[in-house]
N, C-alpha and C positions, 0 to 999 in steps of 0.2 A: 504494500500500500504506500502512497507518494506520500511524503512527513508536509504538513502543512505548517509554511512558516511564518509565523507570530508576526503580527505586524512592528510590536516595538523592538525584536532584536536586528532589523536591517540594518540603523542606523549605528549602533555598538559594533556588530559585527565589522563591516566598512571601517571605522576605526581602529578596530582591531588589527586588523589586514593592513593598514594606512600605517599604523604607528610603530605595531609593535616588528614588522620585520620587510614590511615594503619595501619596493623598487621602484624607482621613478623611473619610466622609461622602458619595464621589462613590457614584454609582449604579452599580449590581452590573454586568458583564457582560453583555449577552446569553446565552440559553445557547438560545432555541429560534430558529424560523425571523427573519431580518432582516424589517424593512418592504419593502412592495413598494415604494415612493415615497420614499426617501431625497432630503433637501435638500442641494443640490449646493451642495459650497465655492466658495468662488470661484478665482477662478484663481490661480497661480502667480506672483507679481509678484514683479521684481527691481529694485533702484535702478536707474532709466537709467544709459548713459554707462560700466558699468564694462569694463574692459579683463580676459581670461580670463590666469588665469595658466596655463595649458594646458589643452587639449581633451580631452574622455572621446573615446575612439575609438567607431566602431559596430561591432555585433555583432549574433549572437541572443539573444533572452531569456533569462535564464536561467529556469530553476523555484523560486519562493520554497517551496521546503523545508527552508532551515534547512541541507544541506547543499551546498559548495562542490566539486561534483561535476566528476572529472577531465574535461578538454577545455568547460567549460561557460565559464569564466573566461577561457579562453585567448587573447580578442581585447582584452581589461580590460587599462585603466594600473595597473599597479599602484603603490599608493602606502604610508608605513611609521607607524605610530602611534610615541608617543614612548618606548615600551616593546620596541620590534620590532614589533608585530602588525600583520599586511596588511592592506591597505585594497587592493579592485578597485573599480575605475568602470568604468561599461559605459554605453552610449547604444542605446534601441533602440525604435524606432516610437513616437518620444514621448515615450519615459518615460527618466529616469536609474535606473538599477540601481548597487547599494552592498553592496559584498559585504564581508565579515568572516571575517580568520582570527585568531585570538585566541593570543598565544606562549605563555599557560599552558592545561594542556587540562581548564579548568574553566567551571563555566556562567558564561553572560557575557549583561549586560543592554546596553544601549545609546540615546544619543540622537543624534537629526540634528537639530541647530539650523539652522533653514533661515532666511533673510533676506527679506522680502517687505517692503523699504521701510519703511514705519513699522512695520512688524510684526514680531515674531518667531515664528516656530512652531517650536514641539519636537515631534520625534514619535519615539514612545516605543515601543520592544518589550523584553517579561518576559516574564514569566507571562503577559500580556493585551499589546496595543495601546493606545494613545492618544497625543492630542494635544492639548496646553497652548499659547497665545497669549497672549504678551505686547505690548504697545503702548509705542511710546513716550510718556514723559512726563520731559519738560524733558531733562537728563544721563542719567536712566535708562530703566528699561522696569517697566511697569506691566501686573500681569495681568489679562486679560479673559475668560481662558478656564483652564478647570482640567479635568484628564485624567478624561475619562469612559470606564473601560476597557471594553474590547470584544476579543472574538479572543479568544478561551483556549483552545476546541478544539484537537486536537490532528492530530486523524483529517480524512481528505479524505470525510466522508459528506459527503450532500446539505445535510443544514441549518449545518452547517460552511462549506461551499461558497459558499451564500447567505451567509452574514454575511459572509466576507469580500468576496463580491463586492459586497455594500451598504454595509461599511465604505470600498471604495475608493473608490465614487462617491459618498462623500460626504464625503471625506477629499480624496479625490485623491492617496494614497499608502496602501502596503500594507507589509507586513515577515511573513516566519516568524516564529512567538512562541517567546523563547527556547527551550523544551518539545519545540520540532520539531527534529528531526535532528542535528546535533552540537553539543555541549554552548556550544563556542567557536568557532561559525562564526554569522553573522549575513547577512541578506538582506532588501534593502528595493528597493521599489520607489516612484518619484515621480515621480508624470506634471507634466511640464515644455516649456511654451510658451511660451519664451522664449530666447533668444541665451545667456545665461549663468544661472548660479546660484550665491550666494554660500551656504556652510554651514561648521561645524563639527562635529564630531563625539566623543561620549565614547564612552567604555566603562566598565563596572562590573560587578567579578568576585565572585564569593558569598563569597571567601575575605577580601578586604577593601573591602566596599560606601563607604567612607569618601574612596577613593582611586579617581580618575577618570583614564582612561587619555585624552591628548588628540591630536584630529588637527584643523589640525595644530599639529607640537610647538613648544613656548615660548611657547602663550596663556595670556594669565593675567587673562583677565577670569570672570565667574561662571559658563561653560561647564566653569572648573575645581572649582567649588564644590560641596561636599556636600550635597544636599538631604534630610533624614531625616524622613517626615512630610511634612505639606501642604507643595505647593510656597508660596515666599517671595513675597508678595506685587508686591514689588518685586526687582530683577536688575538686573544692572552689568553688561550687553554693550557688545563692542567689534569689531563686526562687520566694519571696517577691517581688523582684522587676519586673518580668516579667508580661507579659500579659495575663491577665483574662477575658476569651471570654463566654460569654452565649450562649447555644445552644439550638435550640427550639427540642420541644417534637413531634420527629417523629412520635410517634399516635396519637399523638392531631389533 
């Protein structure tokens, strides 16, 4: 069934998307059918050699619709942002699932700073999807990529369907866009072929886009930082400190 959307989150949302990790100048969304031939990302890499700070359990999938639907969660670690708000992990034929309960019950944006060795990747849901890459360079990280939004649909039609299905495979991860389902619940999915996966994660609420909710709590490199406008060319990660998740062996 298509998520009908509230009249008064339009305006938050757009600001959300606007302040919290916007591109001046990136290219518009898709709004008709995806490419049939999507360029596939590359794969998921993680530093060798790290040690899991604990394991996402497996389960079934859940459905990225935005809402965190009873018994759907129910086999998920659950974990706390530094505000209260729940964090699920879920493992399931591959992919890592990342669920979001948000403790105030207003729209909520989010990023997943994932770790791929010299890289960093953010990947972003609002109003739209995207993904920003950063590069090491010397102490810091340097960007190489800037958020080309995609995913705004809101409705499960066909040509909805398609893009997000051509966003995955070329992405290799997916998420509800804020717009779908409950205002402060979030759902992402990242296909993951590999033993572990280091990431962090924010939040950012409509009510104050300036202030980034962090998991997990007492980081304080620039996963805590405001980004208002074009992302910063340069970023002060400290991926050390993040969380190191073990993933079980989808053909085991």
């Amino acid at each position: 069934m298509a998520t009908r959307l509230r009249p008064g989150w339009i305006a938050p949302l757009l600001l959300l998307l606007v302040a919290a990790c916007a591109a001046p100048g990136a290219q518009p969304a898709a709004t008709g059918p995806a490419s049939a031939s999507p360029t596939p990302a590359p794969p998921t890499l993680t530093p060798p050699g790290l040690q899991p700070d604990f394991a996402a359990p497996q389960g079934d999938a859940p459905v990225l619709d935005g809402v965190l639907a009873p018994g759907e969660w129910d086999s998920a670690r659950v974990e706390t942002f530094s505000d209260g708000s729940e964090l699920f992990l879920l493992f399931s034929a591959g992919s890592l699932y990342i669920g979001v309960r948000g403790s105030k019950p207003e729209t909520t944006a989010g990023n997943v700073f994932l770790d791929r060795g010299n890289e960093i990747a953010i990947l972003h849901s609002s109003a739209a999807l995207g993904t920003a890459v950063y590069a090491r360079a010397g102490g810091a990280w340097e960007r190489t990529q800037d958020f080309d939004w995609r995913c705004r649909a809101t409705d499960d039609g066909p040509a909805a369907v398609r893009e997000r299905g051509a966003f995955f495979e070329a992405e290799r991860w997916l998420a509800a866009n804020a717009r779908r389902g409950t205002p402060n619940e979030l759902e992402f999915r990242i296909e993951a072929n590999v033993p572990v996966l280091r990431l962090a994660i924010n939040l950012i609420r409509s009510s104050n886009i300036y202030v980034k909710v962090i998991w997990p709590a007492g980081l304080d490199d620039d996963t805590t930082r405001p980004t208002p406008g074009r992302m910063p060319a340069r970023l002060a990660f400290d991926p050390a400190g993040w969380a190191t998740i073990g993933l079980p062996d989808p053909d085991a």
